[in-house]
HTML snippet that shows the backbone in 3Dmol.js (N, CA, C, O; Angstrom):
<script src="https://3Dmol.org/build/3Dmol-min.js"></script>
<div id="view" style="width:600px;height:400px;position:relative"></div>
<script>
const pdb = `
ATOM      1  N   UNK A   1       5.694  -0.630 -18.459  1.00  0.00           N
ATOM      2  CA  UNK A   1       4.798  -0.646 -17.327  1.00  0.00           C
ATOM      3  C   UNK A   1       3.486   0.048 -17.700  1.00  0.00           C
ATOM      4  O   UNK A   1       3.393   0.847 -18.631  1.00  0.00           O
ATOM      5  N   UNK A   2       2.424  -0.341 -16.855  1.00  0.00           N
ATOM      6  CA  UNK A   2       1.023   0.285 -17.298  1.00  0.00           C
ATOM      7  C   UNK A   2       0.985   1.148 -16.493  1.00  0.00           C
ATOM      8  O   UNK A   2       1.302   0.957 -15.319  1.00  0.00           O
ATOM      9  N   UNK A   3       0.625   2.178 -16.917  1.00  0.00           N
ATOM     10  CA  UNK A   3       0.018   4.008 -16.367  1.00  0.00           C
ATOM     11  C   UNK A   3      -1.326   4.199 -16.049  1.00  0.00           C
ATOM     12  O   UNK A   3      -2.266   4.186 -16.843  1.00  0.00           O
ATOM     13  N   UNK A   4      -1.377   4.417 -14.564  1.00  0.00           N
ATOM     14  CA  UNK A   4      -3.061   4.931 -14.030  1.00  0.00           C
ATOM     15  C   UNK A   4      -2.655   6.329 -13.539  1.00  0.00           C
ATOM     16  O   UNK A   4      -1.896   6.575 -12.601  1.00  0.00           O
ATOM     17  N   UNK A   5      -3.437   7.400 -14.515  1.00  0.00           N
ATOM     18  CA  UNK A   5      -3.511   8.626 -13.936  1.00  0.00           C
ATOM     19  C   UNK A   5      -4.904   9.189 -12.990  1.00  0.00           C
ATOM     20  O   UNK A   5      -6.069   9.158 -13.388  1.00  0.00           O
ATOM     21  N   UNK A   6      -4.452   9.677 -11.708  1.00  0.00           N
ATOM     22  CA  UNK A   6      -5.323  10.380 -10.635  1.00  0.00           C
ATOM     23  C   UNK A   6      -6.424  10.238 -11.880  1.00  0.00           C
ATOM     24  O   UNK A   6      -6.072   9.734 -12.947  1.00  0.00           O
ATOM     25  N   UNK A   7      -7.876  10.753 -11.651  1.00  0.00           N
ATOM     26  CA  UNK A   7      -8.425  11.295 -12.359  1.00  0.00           C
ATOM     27  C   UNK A   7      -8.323  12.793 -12.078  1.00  0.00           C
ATOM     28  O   UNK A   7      -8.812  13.446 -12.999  1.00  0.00           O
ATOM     29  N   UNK A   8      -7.956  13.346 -11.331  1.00  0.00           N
ATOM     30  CA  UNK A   8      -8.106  14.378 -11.313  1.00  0.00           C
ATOM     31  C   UNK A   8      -6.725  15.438 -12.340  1.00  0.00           C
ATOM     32  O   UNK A   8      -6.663  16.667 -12.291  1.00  0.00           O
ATOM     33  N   UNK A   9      -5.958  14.709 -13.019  1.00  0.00           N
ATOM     34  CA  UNK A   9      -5.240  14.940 -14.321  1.00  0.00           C
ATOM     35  C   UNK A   9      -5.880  15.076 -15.090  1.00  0.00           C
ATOM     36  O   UNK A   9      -6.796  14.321 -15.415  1.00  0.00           O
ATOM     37  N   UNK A  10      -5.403  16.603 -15.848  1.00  0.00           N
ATOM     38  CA  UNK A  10      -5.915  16.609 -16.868  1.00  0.00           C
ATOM     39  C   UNK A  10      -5.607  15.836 -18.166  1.00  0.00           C
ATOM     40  O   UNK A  10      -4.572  15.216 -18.413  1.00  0.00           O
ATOM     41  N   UNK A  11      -6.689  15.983 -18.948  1.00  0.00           N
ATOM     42  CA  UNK A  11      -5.890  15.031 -20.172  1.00  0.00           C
ATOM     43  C   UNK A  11      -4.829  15.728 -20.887  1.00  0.00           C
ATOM     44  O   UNK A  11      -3.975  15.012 -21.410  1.00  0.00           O
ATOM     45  N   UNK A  12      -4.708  17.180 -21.027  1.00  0.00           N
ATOM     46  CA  UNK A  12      -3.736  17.369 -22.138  1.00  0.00           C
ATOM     47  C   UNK A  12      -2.581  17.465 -21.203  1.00  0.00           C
ATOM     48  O   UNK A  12      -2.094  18.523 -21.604  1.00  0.00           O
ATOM     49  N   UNK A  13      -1.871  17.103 -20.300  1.00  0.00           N
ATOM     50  CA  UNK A  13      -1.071  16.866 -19.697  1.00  0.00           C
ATOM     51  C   UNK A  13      -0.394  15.211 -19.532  1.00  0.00           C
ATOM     52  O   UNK A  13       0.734  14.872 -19.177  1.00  0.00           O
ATOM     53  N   UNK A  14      -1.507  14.432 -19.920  1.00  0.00           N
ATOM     54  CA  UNK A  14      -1.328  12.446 -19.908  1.00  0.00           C
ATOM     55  C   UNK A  14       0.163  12.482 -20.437  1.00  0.00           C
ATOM     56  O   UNK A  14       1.198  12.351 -19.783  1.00  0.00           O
ATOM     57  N   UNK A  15      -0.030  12.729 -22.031  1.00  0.00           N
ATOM     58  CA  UNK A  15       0.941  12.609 -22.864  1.00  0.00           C
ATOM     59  C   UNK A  15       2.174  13.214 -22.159  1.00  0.00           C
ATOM     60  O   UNK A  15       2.750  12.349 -21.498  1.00  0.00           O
ATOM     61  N   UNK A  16       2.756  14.418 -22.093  1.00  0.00           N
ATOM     62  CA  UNK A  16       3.689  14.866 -21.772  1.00  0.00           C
ATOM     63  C   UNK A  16       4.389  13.882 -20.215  1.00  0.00           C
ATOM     64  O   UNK A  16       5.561  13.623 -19.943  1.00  0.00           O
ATOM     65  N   UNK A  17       3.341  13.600 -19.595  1.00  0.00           N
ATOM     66  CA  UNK A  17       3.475  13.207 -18.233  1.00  0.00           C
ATOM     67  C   UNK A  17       3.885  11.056 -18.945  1.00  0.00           C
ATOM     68  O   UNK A  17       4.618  10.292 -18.316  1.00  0.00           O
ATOM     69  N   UNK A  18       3.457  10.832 -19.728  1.00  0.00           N
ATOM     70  CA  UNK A  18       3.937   9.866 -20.316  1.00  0.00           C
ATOM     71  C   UNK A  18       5.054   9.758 -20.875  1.00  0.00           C
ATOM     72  O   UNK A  18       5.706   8.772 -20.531  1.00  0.00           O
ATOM     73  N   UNK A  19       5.597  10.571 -21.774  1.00  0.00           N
ATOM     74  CA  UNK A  19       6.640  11.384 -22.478  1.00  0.00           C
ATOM     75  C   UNK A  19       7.424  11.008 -21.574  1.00  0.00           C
ATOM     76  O   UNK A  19       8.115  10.008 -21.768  1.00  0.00           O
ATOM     77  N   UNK A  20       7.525  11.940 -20.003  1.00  0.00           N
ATOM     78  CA  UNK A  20       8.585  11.823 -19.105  1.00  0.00           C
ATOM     79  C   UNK A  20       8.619  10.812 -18.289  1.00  0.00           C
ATOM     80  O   UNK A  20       9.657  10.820 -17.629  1.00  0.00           O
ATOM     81  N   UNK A  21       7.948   9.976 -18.062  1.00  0.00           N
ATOM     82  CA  UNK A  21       8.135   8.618 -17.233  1.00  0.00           C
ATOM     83  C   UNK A  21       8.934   7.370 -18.524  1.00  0.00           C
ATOM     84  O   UNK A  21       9.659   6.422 -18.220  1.00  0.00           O
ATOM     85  N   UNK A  22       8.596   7.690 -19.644  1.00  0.00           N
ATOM     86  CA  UNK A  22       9.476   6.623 -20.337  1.00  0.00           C
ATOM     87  C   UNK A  22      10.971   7.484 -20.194  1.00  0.00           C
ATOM     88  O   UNK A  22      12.038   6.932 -19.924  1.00  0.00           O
ATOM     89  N   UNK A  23      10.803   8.918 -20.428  1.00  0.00           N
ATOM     90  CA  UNK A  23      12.240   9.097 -20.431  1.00  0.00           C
ATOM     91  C   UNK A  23      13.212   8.980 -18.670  1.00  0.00           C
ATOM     92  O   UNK A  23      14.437   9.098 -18.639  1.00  0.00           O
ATOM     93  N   UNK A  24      12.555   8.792 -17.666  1.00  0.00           N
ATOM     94  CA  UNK A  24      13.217   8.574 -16.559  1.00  0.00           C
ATOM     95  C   UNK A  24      13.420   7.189 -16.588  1.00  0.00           C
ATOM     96  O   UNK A  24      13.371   6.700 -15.460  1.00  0.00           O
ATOM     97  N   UNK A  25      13.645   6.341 -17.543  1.00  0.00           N
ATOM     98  CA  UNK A  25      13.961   4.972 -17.516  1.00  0.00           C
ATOM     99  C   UNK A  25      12.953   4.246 -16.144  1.00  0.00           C
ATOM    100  O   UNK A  25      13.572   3.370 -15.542  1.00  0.00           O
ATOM    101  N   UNK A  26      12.078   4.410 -15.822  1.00  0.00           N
ATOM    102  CA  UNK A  26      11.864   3.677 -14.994  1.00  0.00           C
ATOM    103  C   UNK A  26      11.744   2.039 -14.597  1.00  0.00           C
ATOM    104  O   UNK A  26      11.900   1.434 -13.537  1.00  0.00           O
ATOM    105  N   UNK A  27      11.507   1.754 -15.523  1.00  0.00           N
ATOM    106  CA  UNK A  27      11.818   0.196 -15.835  1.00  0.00           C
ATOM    107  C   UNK A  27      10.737  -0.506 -16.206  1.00  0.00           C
ATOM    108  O   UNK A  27       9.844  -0.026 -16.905  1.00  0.00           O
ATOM    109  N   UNK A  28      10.747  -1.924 -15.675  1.00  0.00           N
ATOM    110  CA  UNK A  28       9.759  -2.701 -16.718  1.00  0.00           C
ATOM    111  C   UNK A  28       8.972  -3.751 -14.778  1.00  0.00           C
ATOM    112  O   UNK A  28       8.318  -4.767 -14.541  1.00  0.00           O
ATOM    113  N   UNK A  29       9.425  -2.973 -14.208  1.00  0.00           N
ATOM    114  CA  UNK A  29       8.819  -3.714 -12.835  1.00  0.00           C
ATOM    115  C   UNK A  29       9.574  -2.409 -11.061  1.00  0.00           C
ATOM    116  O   UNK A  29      10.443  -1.545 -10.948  1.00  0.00           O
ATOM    117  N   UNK A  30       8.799  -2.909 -10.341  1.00  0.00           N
ATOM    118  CA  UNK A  30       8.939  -1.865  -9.041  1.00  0.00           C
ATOM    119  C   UNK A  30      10.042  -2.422  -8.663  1.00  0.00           C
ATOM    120  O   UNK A  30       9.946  -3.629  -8.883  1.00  0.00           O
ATOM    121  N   UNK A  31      11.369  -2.072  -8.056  1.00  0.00           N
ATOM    122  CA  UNK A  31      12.479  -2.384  -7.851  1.00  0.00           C
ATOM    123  C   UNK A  31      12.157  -2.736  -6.041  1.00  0.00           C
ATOM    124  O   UNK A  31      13.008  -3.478  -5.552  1.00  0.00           O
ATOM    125  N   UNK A  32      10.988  -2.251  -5.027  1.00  0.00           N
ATOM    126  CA  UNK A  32      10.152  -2.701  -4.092  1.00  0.00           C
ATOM    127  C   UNK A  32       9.662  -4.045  -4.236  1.00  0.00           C
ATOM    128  O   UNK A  32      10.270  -4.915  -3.611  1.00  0.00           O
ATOM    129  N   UNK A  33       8.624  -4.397  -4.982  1.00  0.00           N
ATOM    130  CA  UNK A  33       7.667  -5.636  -4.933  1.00  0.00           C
ATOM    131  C   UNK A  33       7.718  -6.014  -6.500  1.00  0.00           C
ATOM    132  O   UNK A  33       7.059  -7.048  -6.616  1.00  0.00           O
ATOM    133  N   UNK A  34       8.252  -5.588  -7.837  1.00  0.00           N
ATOM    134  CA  UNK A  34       7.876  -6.246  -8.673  1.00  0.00           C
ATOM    135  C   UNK A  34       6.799  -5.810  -9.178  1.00  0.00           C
ATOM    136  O   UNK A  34       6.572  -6.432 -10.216  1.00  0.00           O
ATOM    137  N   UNK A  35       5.818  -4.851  -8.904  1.00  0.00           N
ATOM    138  CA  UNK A  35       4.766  -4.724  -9.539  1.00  0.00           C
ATOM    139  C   UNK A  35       5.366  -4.156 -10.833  1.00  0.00           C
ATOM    140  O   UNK A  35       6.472  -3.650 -11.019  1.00  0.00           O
ATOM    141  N   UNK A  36       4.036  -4.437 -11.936  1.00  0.00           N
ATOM    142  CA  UNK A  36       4.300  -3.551 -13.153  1.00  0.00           C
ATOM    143  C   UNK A  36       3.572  -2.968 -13.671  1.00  0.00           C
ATOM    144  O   UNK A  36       3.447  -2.942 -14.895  1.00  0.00           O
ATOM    145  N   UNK A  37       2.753  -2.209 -12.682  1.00  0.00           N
ATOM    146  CA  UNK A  37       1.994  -0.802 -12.856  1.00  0.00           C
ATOM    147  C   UNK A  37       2.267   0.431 -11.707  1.00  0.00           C
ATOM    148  O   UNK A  37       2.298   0.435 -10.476  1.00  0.00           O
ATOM    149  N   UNK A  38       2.433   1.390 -12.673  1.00  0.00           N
ATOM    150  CA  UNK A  38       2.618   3.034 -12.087  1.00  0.00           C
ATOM    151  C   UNK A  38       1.174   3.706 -11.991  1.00  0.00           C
ATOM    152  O   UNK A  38       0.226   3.360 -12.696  1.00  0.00           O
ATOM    153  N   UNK A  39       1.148   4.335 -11.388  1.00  0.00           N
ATOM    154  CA  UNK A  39      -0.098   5.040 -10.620  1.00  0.00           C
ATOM    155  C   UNK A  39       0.634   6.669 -10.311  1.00  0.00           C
ATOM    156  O   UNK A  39       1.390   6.803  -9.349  1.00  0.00           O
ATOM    157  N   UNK A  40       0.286   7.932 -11.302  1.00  0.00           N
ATOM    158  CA  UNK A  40       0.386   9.056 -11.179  1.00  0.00           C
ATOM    159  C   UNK A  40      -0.797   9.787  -9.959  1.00  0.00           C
ATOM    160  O   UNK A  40      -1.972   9.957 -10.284  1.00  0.00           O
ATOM    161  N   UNK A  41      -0.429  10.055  -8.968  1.00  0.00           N
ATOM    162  CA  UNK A  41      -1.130  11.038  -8.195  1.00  0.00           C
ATOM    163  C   UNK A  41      -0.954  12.500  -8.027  1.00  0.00           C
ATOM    164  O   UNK A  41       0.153  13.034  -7.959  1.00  0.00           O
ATOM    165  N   UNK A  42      -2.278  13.234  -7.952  1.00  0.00           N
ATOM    166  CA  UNK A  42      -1.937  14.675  -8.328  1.00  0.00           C
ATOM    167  C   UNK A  42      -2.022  14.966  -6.635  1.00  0.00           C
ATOM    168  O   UNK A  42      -2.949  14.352  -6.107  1.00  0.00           O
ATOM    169  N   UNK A  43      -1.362  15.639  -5.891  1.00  0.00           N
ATOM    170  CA  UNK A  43      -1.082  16.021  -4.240  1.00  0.00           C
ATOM    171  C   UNK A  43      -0.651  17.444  -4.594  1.00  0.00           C
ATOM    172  O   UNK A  43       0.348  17.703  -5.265  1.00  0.00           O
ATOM    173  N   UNK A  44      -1.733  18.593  -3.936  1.00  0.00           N
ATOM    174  CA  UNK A  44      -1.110  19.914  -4.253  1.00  0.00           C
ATOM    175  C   UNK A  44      -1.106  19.928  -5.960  1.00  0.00           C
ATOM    176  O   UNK A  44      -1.746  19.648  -6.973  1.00  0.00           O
ATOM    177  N   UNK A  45       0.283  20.544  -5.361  1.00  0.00           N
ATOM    178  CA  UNK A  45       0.846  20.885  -7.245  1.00  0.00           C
ATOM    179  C   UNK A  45       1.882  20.122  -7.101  1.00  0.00           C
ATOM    180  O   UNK A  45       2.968  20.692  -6.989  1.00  0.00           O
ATOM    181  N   UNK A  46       1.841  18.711  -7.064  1.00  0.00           N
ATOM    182  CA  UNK A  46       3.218  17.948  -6.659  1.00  0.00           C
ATOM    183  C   UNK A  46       2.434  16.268  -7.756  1.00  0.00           C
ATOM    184  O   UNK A  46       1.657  15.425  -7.307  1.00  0.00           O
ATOM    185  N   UNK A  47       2.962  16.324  -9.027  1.00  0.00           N
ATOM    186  CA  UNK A  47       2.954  14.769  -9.276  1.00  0.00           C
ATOM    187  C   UNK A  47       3.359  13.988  -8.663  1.00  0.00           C
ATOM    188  O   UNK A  47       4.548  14.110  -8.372  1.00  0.00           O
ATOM    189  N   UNK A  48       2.712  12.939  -8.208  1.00  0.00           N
ATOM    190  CA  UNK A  48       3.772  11.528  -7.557  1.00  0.00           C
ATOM    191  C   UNK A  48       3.692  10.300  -8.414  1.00  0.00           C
ATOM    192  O   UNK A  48       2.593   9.819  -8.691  1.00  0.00           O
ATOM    193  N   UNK A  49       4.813   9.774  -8.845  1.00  0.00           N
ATOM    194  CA  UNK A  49       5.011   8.793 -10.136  1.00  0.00           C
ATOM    195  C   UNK A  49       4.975   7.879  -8.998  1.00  0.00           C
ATOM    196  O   UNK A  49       5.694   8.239  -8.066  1.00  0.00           O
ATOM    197  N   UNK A  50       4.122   6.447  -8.771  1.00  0.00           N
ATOM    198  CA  UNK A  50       4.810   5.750  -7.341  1.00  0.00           C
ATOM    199  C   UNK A  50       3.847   4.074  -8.489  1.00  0.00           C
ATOM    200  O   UNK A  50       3.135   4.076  -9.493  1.00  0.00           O
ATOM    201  N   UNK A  51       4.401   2.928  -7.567  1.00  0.00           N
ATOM    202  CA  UNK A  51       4.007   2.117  -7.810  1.00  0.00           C
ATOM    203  C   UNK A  51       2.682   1.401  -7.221  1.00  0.00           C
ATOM    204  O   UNK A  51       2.442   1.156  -6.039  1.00  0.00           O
ATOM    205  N   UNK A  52       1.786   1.097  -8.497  1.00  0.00           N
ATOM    206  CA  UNK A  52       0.528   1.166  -7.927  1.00  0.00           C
ATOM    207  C   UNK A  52       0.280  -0.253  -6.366  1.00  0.00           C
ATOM    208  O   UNK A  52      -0.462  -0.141  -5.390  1.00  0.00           O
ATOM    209  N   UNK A  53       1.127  -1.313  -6.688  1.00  0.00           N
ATOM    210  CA  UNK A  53       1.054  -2.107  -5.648  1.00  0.00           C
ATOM    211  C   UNK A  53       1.398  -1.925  -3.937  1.00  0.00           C
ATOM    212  O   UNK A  53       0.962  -2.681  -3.069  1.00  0.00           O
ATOM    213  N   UNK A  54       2.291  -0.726  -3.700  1.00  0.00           N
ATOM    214  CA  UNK A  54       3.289  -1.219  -2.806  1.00  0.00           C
ATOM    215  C   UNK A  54       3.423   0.640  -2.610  1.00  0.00           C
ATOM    216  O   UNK A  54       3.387   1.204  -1.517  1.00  0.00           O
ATOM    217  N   UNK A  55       3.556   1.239  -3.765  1.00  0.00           N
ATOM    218  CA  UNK A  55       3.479   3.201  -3.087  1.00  0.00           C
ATOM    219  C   UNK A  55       5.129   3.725  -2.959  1.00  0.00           C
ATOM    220  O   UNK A  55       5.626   4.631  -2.291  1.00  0.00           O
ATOM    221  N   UNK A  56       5.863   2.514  -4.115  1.00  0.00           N
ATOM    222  CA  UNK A  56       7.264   3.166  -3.633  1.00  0.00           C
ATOM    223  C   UNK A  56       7.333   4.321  -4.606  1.00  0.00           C
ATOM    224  O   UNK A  56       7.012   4.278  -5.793  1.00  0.00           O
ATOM    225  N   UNK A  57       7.697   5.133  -4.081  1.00  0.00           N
ATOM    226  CA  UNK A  57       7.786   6.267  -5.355  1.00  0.00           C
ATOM    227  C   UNK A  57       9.300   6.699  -6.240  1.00  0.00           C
ATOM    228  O   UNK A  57      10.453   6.911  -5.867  1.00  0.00           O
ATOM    229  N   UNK A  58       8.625   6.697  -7.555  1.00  0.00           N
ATOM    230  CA  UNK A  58       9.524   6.702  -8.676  1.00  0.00           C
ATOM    231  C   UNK A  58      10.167   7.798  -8.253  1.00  0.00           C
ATOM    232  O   UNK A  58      11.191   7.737  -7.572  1.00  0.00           O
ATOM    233  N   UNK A  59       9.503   9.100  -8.699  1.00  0.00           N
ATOM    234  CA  UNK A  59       9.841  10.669  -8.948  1.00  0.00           C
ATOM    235  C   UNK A  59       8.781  11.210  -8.631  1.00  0.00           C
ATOM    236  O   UNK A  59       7.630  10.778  -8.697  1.00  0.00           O
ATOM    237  N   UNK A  60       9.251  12.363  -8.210  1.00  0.00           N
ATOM    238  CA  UNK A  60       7.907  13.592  -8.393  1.00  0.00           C
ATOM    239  C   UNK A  60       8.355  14.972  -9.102  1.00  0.00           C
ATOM    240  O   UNK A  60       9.418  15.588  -9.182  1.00  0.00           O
ATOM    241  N   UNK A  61       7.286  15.128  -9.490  1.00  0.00           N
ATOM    242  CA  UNK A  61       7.211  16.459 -10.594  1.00  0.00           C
ATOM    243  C   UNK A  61       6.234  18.013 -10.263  1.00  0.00           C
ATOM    244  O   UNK A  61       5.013  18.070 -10.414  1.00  0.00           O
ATOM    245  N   UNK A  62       7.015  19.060  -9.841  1.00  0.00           N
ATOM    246  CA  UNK A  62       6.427  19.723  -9.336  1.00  0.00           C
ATOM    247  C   UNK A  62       5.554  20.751 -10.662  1.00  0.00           C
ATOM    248  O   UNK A  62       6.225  21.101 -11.633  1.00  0.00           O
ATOM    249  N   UNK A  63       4.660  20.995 -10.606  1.00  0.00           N
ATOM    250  CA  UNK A  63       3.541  21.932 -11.325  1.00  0.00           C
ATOM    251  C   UNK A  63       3.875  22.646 -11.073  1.00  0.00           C
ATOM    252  O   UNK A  63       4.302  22.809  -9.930  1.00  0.00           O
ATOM    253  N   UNK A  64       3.897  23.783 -12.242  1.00  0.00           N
ATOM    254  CA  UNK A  64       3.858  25.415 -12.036  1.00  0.00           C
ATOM    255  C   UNK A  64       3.175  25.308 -13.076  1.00  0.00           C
ATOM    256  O   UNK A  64       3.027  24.418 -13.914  1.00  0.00           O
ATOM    257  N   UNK A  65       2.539  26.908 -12.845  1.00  0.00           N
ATOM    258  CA  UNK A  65       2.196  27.882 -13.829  1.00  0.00           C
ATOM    259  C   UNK A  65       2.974  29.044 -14.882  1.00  0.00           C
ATOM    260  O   UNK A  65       3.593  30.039 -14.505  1.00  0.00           O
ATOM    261  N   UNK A  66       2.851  28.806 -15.642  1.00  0.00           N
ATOM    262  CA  UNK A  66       3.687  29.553 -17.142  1.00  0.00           C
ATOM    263  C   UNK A  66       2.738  30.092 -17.452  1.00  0.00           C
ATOM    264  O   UNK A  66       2.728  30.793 -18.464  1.00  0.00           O
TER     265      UNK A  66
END
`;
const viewer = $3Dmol.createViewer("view");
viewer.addModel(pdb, "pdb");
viewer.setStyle({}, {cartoon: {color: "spectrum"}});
viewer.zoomTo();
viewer.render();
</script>
């Protein structure tokens, strides 16, 4: 699937945040509508992995600070 990150992601975070969407198997289409693009939104400190057509959401990934 193709990846649109918020812009408001940083870049040295893309990768890792790529890293973990192939490893949650998400698939090769929206199990909703079929689309086959993901759309990362940054909300708060809350990633939302969701599908860019339709907004069903994959996962979310909460931000902290280390």
């Amino acid at each position: 699937m193709k990846v649109i990150f918020d812009p408001d992601i940083p870049e040295d975070l893309k990768e890792d945040l790529q890293k973990t969407i192939d490893e949650e198997n998400v698939g090769d289409a929206c199990k909703a509508c079929g689309g086959d693009t993901i759309y990362v939104a940054l909300i708060d400190n809350i990633l939302d992995v969701k599908c860019y057509e339709c907004g069903y959401s994959f996962l979310e990934i909460e931000l902290s600070e280390e």
